[in-house]
Structure formats: structure tokens, C-alpha cells
N, C-alpha and C positions, 0 to 999 in steps of 0.2 A: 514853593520852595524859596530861600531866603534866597537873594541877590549876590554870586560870587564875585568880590572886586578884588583887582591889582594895587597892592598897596606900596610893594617894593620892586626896585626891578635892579641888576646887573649883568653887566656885560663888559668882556676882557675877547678881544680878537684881533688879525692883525690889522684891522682897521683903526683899535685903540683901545688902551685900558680905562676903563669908566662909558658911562654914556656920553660926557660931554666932550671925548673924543671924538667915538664914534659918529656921534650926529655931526661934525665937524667934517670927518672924512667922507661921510655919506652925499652932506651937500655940496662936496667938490668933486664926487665921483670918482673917488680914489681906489681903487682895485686890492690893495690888502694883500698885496702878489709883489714880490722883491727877491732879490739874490740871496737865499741863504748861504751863511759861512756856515755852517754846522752840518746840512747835506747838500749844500754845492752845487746848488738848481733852483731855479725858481716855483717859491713858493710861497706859503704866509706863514713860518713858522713864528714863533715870539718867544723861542727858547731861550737865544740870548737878550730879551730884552725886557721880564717879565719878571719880576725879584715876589715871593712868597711872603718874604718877610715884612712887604708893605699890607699886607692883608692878617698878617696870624701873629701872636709872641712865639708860640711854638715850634720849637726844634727839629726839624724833621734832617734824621739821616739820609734818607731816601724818601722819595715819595714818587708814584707814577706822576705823568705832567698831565692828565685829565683830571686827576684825581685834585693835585694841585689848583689846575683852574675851576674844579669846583671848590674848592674850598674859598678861592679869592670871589667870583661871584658872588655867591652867598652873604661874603662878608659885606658885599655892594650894596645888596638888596634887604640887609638888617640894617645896616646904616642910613642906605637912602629910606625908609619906614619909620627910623628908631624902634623898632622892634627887638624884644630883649627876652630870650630866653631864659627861664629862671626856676624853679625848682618847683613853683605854683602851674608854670604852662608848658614846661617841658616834654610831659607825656600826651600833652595833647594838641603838640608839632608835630606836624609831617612832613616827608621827604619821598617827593617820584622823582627818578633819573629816568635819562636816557642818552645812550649813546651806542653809535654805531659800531666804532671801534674798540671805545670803550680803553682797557690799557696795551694796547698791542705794543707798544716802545716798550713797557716792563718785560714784553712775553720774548719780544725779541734778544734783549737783552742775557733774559734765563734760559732762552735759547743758547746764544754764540757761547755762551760759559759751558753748556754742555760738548758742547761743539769744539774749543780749544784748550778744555782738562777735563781729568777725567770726574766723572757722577757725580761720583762722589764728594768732589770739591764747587759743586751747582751748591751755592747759597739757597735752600728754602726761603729765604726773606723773600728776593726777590718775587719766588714761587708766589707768595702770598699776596704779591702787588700787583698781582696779572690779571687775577679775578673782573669778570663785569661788574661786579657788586662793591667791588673796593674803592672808588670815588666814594659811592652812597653809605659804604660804610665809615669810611674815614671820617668824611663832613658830618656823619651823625653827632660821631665820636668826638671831634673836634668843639662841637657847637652844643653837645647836650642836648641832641635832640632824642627823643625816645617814643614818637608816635607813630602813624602810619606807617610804614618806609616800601615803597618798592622799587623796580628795576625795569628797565624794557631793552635787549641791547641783542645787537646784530645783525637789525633789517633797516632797512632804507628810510621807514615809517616810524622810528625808537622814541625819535625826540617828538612828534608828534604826540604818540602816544601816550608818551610821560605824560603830557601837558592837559591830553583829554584824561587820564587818570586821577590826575591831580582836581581836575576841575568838578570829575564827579566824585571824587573824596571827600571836597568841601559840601557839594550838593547831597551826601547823602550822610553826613557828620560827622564821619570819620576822623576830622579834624576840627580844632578852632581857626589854627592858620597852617601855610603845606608852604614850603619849598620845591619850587617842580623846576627841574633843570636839565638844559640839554648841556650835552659839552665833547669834545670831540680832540683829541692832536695829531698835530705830522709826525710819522715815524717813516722807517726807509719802508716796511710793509705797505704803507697807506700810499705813499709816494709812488710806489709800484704799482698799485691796482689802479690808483690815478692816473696813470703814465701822460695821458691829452688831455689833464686838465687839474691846473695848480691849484692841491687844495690848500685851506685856510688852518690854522687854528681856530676853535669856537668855543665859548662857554657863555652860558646865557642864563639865569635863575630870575624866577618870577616868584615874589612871597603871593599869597594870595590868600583871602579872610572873608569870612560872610562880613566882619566890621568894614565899616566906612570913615575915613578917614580924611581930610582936607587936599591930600591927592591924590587919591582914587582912583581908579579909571573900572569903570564897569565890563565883567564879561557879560555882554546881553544874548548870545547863541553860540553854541559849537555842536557843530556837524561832522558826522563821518559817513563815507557811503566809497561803497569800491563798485569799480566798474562803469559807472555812468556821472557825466559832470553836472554840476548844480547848475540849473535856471538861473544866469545872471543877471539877476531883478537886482542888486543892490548899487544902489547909485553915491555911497561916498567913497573914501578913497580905497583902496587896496594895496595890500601887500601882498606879490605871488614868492611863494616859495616851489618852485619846481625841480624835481629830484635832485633836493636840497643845497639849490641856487637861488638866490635870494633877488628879485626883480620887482623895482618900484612901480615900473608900468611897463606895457609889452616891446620898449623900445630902448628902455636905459636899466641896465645889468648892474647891480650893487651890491657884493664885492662881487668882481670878476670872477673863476673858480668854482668851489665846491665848501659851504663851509660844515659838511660833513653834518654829525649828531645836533648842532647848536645850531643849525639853521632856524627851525621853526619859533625856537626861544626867541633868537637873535632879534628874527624879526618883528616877532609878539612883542618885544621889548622895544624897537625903533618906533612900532605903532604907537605905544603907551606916550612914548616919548614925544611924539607930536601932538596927543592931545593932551599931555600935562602942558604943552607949550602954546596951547592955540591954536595953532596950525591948522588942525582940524576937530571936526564933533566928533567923527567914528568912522570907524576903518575895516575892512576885513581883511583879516591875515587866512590866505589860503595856503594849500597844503597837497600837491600833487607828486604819484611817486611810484611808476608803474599802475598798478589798478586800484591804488587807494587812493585817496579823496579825502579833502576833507577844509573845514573852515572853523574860524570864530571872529563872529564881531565885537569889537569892542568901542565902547562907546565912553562918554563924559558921562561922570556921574553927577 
């Protein structure tokens, strides 16, 4: 089978908008955990600090804020590629999501309206922005994309799974190139189930293409296996993601928290990032979460 490479990558979390944020805050060990004004507890939300409109022309009256930070990723990961969808490759892009939560702040929302008038006056708009599938619908929509498209949403394993779906999409031709994205936000629901441990905002999108490109970064293996851990024979760097925490080595925790669905992305994307910089030849990013398992190496191409 042909060689799957990482040709674009974006990421928007509270640790920063862009990668050359993020890698910024990573190497100061910055935790991504601050006092939000909006729910009034410490967390990583980036609701008030996160404008749409730096990523889209388009107008949106409403939009879930997952949904939104895929759309801004995305837009990270065609521009850091130049990658251009167009009426020639449109239908043969693809899009895997995954998220945990997925739009729970929409659902909350069409919730309390039920809740403080009557039924009858619950907006269906709303209704319609609650959906698992309405990030990966929207961004389709948004981008013109019309190829593969699928969804993974509301186990611990989502964004993972997006990422190995996306990878055997491209290995089995499904696609020419796939957008695989995890993405995740704080809402008061999430904040709750979190109660002892502040989670993040996350969105993370990786373009990925059998073509090779000038910065590439190759996927050379991904693994999945539940129940028993992998033989640690691999001696370059690693990235642990553990029930979707994000840890550069077993003693320094980057971002503090939990950054939900966009973990795995996140940090497939920090990996990429060190070897488009030198930093290193190849990395495995692991993938631990209850009784699943799982890895992918990636390497310089």
C-alpha cells in the first residue's frame, strides 16, 4: 500500500490559536487552565477569546462552538498545506470527526428554552445544532467537501478512532486526501462530569494524502489493541495521551486537565510539529483509555 503522509496540520486550544502558539506554550509548560468569566471556575475555555471570523467570510447566526472550532482548524490545516478544494477534488475529500462531546452547549441551551417557555417556543434551529454529526456536517458544507465523511462520538476512544479511520480511508482509497479531526468544548454539562479536573477546549485537524509534499511528515504504523499494552521496543520520542491527557514524558503533564475529543489530534499535531522542526526523526503518539489501546508512529519523510 502507498505511504499515508501528514501534509497539513491545525490546532486552536487554550493553550493557543495556531501551532506556533501552541508549541510556544507547550515549551513553557503552560497548563491551558485559567479563571473563566463566562462559567466562573477554572478551566480552559477560549469562548471569549476565539473570533470565527478570523478563520471563515461566512456569517453564521449561530453555530455550536465545536462545530465552530472545526471549522477554524480545518481552515489551519488547508492553509498550512495550500491545499484547495475545487470542483476537480472536491468529491474525492474526505472528512472523519470525532468528539466526545461533541455539541453538548447547543443541547444545553435547547434544553433551558424548554425548560423556561413553553414547547412550543423551543427554536428547532437550535434542535438542529445538537447533533454529533453537525461539526462534520457544517465543515463539509462550509469547505465543499463531498467525499468520504464519517463520525465517532461519545466514548472516551472518538478522537482516536476518527484518526485510525481516517488513516485506513486513505490506505484503502477511499480518498485522495481526508481531513480527520478531533474537537471538543466546555460547556456547564462537561464542566460537571469533570467536577476534579479542569477540562480544556480542543480542536485539532490533520489533512492527510498518499501525496508527498516538501513537509510531510510520514504515518509509518498505527495500532490498535484493547486489553493488553504494547512491547515498549520503540526508542524515539513519545507522546502519551492517557484518558485523554496529554503527557510529553511520564513526569511533565502538557496541558494540565483533560483536553477531551481533541486530545489525540492535538497531540499527533505537536508530534508533526517537532519533526517539521528538527527536533526530532519520529515520535509515537500513544493512545490509552480504559481497555483500549493504541499508537501511531510517525516519522520524517
Amino acid at each position: 500500500m502507498e505511504p499515508v503522509y501528514i501534509n497539513g496540520i491545525g490546532i486552536l486550544s487554550s493553550l493557543g490559536i495556531g501551532i506556533e502558539q501552541v508549541r510556544t506554550a507547550v515549551l513553557h509548560n503552560e497548563s491551558g487552565i485559567f479563571k473563566s468569566e463566562t462559567y466562573g471556575t477554572e478551566c480552559g475555555s477560549i469562548e471569549d477569546l476565539f473570533d470565527l471570523s478570523d478563520f471563515t467570510e461566512t456569517t453564521y447566526h449561530y453555530l455550536d462552538r465545536t462545530a465552530a472550532c472545526t471549522i477554524a482548524c480545518i481552515r489551519m490545516a488547508m492553509d498550512d498545506s495550500s491545499y484547495i478544494i475545487n470542483e476537480t477534488n472536491r468529491c474525492s475529500t474526505g472528512l472523519v470527526f470525532g468528539s466526545i462531546w461533541s455539541c453538548a452547549g447547543t443541547m444545553e441551551k435547547f434544553q433551558q428554552k424548554l425548560i423556561d417557555s413553553d414547547p412550543k417556543y423551543a427554536t428547532p434551529f437550535l434542535f438542529s445544532n445538537s447533533f454529533p454529526n453537525s461539526p462534520a456536517s457544517t465543515a463539509s458544507i462550509e469547505f465543499g467537501i463531498k467525499g468520504y465523511n464519517t463520525i465517532f462520538s461519545g466514548c472516551s476512544n472518538s478522537g482516536f478512532m476518527a484518526f485510525s479511520a481516517g488513516y485506513d480511508a486513505m490506505r484503502t482509497s477511499k480518498s485522495d486526501a481526508l481531513f480527520t479531526v478531533g474537537a471538543d468544548a466546555v460547556s456547564q454539562t462537561v464542566l460537571d462530569y469533570y467536577a476534579d479536573i479542569p477540562p480544556n477546549d480542543s480542536a485539532a485537524c490533520i489533512l492527510i494524502s498518499n501525496q508527498k509534499i516538501e513537509s510531510s511528515v510520514e504515518i509509518s504504523n498505527l495500532r490498535i489493541r484493547s486489553g493488553k499494552p504494547f512491547p515498549d521496543d520503540f526508542t524515539g520520542e513519545r507522546i502519551q495521551v492517557i484518558d485523554n491527557r496529554i503527557y510529553l514524558d511520564p513526569d511533565k503533564e502538557t496541558p494540565r486537565g483533560t483536553c477531551m475529543g481533541g486530545a489525540f489530534h492535538s497531540a499527533a499535531v505537536c508530534a508533526a510539529d517537532r519533526i517539521r522542526e528538527g527536533i526530532t526523526d519520529s515520535c509515537r503518539v500513544e493512545f490509552t483509555a480504559g481497555d483500549s489501546a493504541g499508537y501511531c508512529v510517525l516519522r520524517k519523510a
